[in-house]
N, CA, C and O atoms as CSV, one atom per row, in Angstrom:
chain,resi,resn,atom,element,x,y,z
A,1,UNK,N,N,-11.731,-15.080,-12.836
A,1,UNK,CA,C,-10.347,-15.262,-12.436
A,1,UNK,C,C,-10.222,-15.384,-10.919
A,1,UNK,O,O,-9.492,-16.244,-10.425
A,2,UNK,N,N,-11.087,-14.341,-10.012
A,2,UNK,CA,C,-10.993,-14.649,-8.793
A,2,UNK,C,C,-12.241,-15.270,-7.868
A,2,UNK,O,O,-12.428,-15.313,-6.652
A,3,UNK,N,N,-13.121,-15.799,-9.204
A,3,UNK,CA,C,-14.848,-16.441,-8.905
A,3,UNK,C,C,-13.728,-17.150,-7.203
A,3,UNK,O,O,-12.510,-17.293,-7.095
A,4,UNK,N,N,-14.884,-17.427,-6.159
A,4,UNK,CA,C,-14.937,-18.188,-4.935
A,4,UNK,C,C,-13.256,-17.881,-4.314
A,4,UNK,O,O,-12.671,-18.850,-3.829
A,5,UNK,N,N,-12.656,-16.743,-4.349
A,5,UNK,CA,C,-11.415,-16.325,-3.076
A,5,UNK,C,C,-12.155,-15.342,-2.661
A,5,UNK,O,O,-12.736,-14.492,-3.336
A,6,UNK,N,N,-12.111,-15.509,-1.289
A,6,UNK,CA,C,-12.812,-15.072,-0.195
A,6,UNK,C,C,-11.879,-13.824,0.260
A,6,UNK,O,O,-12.288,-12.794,0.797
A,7,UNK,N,N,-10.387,-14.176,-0.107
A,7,UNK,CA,C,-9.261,-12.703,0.611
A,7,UNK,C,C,-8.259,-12.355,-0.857
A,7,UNK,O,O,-7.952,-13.327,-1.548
A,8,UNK,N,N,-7.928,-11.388,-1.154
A,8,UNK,CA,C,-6.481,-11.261,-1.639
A,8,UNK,C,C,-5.787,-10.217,-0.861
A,8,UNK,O,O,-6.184,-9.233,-0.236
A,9,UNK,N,N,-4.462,-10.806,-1.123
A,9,UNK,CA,C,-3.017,-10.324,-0.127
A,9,UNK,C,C,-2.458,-9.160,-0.994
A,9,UNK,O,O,-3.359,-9.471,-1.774
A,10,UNK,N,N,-1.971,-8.343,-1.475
A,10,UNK,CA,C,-1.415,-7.623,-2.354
A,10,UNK,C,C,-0.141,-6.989,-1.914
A,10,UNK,O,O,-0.086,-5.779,-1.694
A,11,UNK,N,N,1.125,-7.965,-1.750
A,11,UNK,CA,C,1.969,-6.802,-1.414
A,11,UNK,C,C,3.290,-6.729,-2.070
A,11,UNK,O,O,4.347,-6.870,-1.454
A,12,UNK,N,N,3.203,-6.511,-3.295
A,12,UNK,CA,C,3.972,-5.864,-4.109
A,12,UNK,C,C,4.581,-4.682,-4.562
A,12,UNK,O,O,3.776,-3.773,-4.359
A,13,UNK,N,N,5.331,-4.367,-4.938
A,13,UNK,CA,C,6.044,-3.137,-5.282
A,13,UNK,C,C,7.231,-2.721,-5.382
A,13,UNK,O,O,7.685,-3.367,-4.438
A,14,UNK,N,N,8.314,-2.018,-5.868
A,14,UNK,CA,C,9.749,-1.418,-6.047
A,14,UNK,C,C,10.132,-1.694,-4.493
A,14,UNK,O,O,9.390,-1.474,-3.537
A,15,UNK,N,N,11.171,-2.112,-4.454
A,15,UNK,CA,C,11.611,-1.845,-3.424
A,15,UNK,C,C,12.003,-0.609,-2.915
A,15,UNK,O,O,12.323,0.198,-3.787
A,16,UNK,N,N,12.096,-0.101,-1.416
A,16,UNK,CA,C,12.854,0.769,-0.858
A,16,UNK,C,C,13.822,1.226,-0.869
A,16,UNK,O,O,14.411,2.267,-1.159
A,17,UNK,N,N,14.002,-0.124,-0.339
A,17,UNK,CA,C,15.728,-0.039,0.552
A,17,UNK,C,C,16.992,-0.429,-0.870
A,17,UNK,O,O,18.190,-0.369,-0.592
A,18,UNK,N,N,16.660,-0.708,-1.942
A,18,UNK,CA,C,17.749,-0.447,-2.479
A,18,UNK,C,C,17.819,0.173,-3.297
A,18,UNK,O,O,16.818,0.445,-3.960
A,19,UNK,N,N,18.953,0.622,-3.570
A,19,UNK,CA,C,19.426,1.563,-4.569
A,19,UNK,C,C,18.621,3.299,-4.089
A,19,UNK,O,O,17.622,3.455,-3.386
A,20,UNK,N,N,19.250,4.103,-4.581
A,20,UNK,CA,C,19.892,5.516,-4.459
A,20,UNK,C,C,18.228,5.840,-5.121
A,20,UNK,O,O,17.852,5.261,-6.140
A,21,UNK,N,N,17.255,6.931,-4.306
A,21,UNK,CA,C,16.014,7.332,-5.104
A,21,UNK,C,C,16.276,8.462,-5.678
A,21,UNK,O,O,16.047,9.540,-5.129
A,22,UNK,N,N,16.912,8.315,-7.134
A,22,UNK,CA,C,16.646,8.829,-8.202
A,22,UNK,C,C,15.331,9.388,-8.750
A,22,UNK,O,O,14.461,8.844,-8.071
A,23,UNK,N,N,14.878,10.023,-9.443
A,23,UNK,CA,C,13.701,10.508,-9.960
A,23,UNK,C,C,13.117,9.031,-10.757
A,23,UNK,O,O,12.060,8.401,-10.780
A,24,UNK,N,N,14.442,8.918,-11.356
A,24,UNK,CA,C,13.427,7.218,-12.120
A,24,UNK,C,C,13.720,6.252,-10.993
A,24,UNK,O,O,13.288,5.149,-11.329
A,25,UNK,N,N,14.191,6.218,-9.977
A,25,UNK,CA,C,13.995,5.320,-8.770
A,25,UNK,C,C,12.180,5.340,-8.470
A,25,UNK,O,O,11.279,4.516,-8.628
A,26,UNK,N,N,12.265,6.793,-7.949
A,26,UNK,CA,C,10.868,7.394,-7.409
A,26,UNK,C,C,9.749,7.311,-8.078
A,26,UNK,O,O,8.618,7.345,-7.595
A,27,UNK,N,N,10.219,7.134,-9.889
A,27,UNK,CA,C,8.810,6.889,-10.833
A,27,UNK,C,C,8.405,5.525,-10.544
A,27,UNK,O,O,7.201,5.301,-10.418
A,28,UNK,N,N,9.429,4.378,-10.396
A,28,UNK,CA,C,9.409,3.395,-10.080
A,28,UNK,C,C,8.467,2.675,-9.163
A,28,UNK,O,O,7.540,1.894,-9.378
A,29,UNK,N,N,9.163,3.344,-7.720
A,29,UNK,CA,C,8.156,3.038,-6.474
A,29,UNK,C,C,6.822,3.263,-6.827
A,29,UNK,O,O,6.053,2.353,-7.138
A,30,UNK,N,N,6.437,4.786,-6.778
A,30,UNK,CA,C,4.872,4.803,-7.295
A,30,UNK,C,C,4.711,4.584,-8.287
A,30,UNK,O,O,3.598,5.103,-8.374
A,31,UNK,N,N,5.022,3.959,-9.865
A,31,UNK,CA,C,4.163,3.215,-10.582
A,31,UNK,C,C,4.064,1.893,-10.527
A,31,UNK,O,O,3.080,1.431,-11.106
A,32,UNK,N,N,4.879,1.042,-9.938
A,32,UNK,CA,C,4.734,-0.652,-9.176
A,32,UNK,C,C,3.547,-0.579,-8.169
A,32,UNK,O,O,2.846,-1.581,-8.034
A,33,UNK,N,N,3.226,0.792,-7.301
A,33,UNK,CA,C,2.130,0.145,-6.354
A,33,UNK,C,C,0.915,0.806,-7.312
A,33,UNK,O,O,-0.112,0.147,-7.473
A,34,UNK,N,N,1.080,2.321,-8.035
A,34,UNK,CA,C,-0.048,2.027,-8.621
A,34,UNK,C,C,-0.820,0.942,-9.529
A,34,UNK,O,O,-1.973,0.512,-9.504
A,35,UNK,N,N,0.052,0.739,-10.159
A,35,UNK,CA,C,-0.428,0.040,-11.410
A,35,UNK,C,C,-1.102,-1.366,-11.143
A,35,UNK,O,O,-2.201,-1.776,-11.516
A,36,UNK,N,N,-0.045,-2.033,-10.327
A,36,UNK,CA,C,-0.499,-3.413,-9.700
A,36,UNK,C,C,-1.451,-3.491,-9.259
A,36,UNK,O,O,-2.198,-4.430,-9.532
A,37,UNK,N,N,-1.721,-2.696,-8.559
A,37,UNK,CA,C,-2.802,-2.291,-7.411
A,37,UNK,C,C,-3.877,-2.194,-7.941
A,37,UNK,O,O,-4.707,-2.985,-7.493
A,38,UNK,N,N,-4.328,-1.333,-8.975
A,38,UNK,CA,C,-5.171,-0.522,-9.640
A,38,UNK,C,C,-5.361,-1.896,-10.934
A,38,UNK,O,O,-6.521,-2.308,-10.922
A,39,UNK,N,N,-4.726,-2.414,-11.677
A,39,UNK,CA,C,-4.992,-3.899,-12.259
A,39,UNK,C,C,-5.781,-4.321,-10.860
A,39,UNK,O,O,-6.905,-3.829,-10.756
A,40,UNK,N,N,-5.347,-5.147,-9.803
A,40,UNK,CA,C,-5.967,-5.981,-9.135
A,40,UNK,C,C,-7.468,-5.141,-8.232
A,40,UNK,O,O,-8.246,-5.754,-7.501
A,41,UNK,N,N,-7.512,-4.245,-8.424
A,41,UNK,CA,C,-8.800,-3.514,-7.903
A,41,UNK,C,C,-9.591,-3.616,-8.819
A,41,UNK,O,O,-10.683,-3.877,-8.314
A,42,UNK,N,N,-9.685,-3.546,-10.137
A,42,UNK,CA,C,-10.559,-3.392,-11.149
A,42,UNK,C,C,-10.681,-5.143,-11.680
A,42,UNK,O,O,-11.611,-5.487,-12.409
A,43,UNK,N,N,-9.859,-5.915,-11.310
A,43,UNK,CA,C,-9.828,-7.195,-11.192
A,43,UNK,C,C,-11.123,-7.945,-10.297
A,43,UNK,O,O,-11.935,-8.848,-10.497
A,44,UNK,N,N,-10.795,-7.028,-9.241
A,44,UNK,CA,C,-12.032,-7.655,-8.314
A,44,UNK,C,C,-13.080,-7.045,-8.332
A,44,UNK,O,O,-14.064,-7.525,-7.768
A,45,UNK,N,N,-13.128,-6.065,-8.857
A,45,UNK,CA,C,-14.487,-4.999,-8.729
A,45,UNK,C,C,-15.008,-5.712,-10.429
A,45,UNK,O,O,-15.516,-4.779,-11.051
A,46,UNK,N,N,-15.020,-6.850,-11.179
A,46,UNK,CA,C,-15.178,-7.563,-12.371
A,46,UNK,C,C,-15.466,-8.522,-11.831
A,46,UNK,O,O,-16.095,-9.098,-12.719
A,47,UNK,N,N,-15.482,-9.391,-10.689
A,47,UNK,CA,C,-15.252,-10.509,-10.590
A,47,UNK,C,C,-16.771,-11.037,-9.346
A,47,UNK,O,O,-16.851,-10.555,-8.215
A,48,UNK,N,N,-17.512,-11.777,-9.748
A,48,UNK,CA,C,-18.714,-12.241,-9.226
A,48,UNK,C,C,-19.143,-13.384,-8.785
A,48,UNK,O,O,-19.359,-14.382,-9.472
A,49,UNK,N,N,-19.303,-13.251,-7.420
A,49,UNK,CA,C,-18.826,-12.515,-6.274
A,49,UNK,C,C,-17.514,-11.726,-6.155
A,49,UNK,O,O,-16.650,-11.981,-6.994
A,50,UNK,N,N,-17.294,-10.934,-5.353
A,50,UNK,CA,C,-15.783,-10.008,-5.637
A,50,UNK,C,C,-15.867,-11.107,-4.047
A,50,UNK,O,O,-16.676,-11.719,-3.350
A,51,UNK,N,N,-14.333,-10.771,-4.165
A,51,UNK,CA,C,-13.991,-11.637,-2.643
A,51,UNK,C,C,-14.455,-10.431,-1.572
A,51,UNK,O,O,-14.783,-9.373,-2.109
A,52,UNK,N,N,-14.522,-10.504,0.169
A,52,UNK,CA,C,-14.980,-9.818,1.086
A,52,UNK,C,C,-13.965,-9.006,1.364
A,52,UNK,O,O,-14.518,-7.919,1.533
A,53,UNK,N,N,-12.378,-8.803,1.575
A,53,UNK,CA,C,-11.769,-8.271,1.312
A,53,UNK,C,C,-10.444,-8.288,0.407
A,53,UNK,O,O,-10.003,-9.353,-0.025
A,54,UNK,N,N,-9.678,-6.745,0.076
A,54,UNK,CA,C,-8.388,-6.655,0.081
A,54,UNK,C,C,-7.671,-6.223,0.891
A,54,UNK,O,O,-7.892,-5.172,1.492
A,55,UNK,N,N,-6.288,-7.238,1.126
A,55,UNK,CA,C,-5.626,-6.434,1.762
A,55,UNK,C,C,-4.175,-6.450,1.132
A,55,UNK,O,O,-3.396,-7.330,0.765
A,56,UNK,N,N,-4.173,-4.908,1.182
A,56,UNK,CA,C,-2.943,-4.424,0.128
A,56,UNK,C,C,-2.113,-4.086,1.384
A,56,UNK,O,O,-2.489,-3.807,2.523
A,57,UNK,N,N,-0.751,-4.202,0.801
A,57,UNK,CA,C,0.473,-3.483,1.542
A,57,UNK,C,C,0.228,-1.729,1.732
A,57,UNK,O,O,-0.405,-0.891,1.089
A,58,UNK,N,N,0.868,-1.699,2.650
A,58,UNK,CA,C,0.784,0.112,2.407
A,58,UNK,C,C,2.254,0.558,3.229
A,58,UNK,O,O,3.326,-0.008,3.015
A,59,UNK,N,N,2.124,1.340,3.904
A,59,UNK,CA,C,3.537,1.745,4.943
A,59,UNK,C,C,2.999,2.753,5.647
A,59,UNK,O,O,1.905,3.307,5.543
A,60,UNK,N,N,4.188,2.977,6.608
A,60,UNK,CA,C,3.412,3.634,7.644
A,60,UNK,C,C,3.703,5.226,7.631
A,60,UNK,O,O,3.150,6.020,8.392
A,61,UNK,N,N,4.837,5.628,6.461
A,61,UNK,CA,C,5.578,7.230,5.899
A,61,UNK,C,C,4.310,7.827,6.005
A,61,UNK,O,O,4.330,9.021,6.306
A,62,UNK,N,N,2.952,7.178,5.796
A,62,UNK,CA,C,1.594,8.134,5.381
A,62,UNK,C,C,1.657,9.152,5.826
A,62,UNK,O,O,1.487,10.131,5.101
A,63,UNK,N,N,1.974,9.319,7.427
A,63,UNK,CA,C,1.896,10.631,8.282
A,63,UNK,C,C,3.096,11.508,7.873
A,63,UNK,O,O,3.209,12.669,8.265
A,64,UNK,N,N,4.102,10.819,6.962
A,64,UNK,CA,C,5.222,11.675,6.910
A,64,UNK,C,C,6.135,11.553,8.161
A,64,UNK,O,O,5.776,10.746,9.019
A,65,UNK,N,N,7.613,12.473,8.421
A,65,UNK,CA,C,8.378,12.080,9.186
A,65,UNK,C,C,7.628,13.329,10.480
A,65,UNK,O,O,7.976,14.489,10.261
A,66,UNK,N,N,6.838,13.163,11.521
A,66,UNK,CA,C,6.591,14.044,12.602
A,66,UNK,C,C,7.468,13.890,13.891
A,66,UNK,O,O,7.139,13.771,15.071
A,67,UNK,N,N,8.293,13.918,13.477
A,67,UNK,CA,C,9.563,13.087,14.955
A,67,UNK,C,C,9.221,11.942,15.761
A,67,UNK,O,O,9.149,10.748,15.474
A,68,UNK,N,N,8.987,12.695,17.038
A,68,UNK,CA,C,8.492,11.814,18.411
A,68,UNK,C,C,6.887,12.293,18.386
A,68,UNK,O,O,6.543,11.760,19.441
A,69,UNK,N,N,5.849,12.852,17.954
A,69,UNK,CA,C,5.142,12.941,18.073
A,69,UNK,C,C,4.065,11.676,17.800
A,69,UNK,O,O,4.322,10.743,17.040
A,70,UNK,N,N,2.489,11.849,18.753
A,70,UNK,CA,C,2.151,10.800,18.720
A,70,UNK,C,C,0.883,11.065,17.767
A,70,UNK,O,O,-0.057,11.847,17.904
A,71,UNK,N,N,1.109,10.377,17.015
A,71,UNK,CA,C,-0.747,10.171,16.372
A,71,UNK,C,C,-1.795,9.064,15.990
A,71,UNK,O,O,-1.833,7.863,16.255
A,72,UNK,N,N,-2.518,9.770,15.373
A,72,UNK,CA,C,-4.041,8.613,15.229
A,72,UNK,C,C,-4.463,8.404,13.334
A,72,UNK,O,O,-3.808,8.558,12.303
A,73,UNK,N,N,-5.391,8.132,13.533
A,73,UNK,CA,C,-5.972,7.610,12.031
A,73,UNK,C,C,-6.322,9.041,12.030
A,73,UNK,O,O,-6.224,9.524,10.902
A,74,UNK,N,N,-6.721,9.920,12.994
A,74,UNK,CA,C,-7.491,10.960,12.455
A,74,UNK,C,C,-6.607,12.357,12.122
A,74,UNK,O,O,-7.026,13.500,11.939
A,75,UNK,N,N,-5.195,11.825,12.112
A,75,UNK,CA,C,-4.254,12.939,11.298
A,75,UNK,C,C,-3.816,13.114,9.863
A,75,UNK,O,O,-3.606,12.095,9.204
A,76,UNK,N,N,-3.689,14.072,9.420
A,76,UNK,CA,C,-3.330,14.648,8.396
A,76,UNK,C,C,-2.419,13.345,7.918
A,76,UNK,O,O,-1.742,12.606,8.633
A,77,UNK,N,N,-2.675,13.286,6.069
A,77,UNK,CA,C,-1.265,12.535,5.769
A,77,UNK,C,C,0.002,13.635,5.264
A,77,UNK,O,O,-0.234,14.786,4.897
A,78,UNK,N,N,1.158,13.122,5.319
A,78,UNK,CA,C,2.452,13.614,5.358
A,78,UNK,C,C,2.904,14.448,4.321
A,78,UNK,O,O,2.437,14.105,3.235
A,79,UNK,N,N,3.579,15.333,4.280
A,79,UNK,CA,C,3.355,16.053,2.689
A,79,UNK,C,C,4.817,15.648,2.022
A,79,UNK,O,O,5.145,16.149,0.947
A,80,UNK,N,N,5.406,15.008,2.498
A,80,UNK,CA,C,6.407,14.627,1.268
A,80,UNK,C,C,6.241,12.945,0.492
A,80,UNK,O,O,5.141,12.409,0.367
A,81,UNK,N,N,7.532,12.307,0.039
A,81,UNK,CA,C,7.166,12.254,-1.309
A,81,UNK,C,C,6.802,10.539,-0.869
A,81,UNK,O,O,5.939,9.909,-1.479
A,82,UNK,N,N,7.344,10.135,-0.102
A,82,UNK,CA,C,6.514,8.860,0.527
A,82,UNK,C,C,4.822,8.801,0.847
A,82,UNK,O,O,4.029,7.956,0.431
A,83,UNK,N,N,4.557,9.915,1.676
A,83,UNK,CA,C,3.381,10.205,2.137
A,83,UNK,C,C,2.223,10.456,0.519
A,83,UNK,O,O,0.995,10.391,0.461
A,84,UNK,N,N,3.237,10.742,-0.601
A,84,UNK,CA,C,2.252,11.244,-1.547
A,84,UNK,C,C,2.161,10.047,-2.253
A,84,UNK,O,O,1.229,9.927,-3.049
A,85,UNK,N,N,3.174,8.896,-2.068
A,85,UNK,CA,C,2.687,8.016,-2.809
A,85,UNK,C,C,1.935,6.944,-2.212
A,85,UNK,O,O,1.357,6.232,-3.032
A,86,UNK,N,N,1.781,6.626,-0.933
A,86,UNK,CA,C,0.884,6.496,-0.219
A,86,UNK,C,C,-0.703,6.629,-0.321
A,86,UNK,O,O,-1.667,5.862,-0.324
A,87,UNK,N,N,-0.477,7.979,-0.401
A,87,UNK,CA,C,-1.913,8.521,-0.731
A,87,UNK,C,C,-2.878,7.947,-1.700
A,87,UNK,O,O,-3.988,7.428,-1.584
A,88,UNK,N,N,-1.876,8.285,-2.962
A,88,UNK,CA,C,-1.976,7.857,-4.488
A,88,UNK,C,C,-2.734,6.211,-4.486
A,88,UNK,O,O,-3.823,5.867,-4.946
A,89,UNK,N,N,-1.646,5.385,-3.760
A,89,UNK,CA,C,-1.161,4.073,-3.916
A,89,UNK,C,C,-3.112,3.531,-3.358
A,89,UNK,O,O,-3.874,2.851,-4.046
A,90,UNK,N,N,-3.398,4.105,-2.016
A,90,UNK,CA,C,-4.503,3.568,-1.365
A,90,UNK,C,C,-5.801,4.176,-2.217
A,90,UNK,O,O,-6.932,3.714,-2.066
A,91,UNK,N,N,-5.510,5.225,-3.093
A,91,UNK,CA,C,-6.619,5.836,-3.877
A,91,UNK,C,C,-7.094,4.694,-4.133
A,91,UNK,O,O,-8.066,4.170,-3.587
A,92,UNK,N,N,-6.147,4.077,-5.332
A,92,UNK,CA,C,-6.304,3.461,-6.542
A,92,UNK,C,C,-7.245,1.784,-6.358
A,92,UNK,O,O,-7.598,1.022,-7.259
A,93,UNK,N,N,-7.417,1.661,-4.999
A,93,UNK,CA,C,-7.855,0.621,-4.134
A,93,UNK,C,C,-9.852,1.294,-4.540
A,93,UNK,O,O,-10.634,0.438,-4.128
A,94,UNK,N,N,-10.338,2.086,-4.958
A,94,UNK,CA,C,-11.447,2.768,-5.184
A,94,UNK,C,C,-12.401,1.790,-6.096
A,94,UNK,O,O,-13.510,1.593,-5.599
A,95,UNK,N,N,-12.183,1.243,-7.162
A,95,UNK,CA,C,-12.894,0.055,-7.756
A,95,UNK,C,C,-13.308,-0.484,-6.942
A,95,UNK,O,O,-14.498,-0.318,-6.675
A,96,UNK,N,N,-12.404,-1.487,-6.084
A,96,UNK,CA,C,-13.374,-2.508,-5.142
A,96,UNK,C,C,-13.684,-1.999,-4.426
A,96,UNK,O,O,-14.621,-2.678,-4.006
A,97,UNK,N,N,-13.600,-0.956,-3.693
A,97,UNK,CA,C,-14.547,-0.154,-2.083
A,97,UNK,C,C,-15.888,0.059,-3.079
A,97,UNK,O,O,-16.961,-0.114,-2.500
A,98,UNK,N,N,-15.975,0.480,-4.776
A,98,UNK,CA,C,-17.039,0.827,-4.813
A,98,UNK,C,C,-17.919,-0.579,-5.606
A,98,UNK,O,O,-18.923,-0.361,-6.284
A,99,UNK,N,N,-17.469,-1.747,-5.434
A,99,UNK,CA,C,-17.952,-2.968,-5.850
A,99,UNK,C,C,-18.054,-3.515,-4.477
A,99,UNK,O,O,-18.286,-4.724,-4.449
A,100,UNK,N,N,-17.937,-2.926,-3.339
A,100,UNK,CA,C,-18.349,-3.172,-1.670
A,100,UNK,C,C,-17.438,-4.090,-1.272
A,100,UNK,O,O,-18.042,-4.979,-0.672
A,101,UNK,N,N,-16.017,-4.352,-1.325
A,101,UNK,CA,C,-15.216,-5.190,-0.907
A,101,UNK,C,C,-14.732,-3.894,0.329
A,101,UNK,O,O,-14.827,-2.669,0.266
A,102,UNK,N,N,-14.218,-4.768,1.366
A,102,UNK,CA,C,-13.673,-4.044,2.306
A,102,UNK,C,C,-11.944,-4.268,2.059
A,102,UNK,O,O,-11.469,-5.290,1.563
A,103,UNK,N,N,-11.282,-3.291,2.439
A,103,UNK,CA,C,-9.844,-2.601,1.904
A,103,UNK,C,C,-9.312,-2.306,3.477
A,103,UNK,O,O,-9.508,-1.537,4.418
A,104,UNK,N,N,-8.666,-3.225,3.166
A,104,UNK,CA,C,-6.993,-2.802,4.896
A,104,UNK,C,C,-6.093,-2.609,4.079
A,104,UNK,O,O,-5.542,-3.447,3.365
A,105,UNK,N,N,-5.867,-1.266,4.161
A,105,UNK,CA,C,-4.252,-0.454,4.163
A,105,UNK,C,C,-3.140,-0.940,5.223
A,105,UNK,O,O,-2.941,-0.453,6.335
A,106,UNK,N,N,-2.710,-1.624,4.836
A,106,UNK,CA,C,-1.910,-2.526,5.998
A,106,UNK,C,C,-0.501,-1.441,5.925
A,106,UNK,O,O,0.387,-1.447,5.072
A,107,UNK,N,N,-0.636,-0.602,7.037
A,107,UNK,CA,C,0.665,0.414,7.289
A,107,UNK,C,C,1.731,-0.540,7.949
A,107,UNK,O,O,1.468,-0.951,9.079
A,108,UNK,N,N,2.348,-0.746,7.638
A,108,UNK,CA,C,3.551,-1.138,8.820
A,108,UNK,C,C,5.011,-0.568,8.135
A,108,UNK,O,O,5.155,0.231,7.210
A,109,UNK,N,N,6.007,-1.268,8.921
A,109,UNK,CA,C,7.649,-0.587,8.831
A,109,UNK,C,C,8.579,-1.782,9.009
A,109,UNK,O,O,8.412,-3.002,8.994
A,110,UNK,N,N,9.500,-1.064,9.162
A,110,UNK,CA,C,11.263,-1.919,8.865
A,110,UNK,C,C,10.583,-2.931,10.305
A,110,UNK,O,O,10.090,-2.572,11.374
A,111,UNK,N,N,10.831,-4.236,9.740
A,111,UNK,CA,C,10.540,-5.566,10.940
A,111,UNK,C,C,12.293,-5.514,11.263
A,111,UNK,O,O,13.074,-5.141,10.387
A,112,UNK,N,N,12.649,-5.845,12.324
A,112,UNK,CA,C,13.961,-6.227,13.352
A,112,UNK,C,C,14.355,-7.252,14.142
A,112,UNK,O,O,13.774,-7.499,15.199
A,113,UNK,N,N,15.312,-7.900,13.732
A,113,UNK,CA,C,15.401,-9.316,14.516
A,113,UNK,C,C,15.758,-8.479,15.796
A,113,UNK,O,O,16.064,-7.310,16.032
A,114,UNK,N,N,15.498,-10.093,16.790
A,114,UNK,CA,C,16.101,-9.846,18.390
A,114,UNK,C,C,17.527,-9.314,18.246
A,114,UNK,O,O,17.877,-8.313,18.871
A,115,UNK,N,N,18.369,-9.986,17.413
A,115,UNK,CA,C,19.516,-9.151,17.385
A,115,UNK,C,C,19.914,-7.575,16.848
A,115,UNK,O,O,21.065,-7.139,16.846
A,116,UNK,N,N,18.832,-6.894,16.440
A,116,UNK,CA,C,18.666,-5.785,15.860
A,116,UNK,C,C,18.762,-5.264,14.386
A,116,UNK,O,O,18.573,-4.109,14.005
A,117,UNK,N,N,19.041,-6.186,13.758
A,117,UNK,CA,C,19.256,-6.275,12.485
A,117,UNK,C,C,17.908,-6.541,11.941
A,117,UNK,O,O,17.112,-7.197,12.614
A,118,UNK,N,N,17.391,-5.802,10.059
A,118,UNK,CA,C,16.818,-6.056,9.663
A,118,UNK,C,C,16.395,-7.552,9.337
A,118,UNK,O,O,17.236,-8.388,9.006
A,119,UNK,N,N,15.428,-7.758,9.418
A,119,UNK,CA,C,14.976,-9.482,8.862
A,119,UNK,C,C,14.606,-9.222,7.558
A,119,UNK,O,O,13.820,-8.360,7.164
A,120,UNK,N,N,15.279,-10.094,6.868
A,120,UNK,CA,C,15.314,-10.531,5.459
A,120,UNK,C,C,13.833,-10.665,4.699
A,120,UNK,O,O,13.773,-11.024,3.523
């Protein structure tokens, strides 16, 4: 299915930003990035040659909310409920790290037009 792709992009999942996180909001979020995720890891960790990398979506909550403080890769992740699905979400990426594909957790956040408003 993925014989000769050299990259996959993975960035799917529940959205955030809408609607009110309910408990079945919240089952939501983390079972869209697990599941997807965890299909397309065991997808490529099957597939011969596996491509050289994935790169999955991730976010940047990992550290949790630490105010103004500054940190590194080499801090603790966050103990609430973003940070735990985070965690979860980049586990599940474990098939292909152990079929030797290399894995970017692509953290990032809310993008902002010049005018300050979210971009679509």
């Amino acid at each position: 299915m993925l014989t000769g792709v050299r990259a996959v992009i993975h960035l799917a999942g529940e959205s955030l930003a809408q609607g009110r996180w309910t408990a079945k909001k919240k089952a939501r979020i983390l079972d869209s990035r697990l599941r997807g995720t965890l299909l397309l890891a065991e997808t490529i960790a099957g597939t011969s040659p596996p491509p050289d990398v994935l790169i999955s979506a991730s976010a940047k909550e990992y550290y949790g909310d630490r105010g103004n403080s500054v940190l590194s890769e080499q801090d603790p992740p966050g103990n609430d409920f973003l940070a735990h699905v985070i965690q979860h979400w980049e586990s599940v990426c474990r098939p292909a790290v152990d079929a030797g594909v290399r894995i970017v957790n692509l953290g990032s956040g809310v993008v902002l037009s010049r005018a300050g408003a979210v971009l679509d």
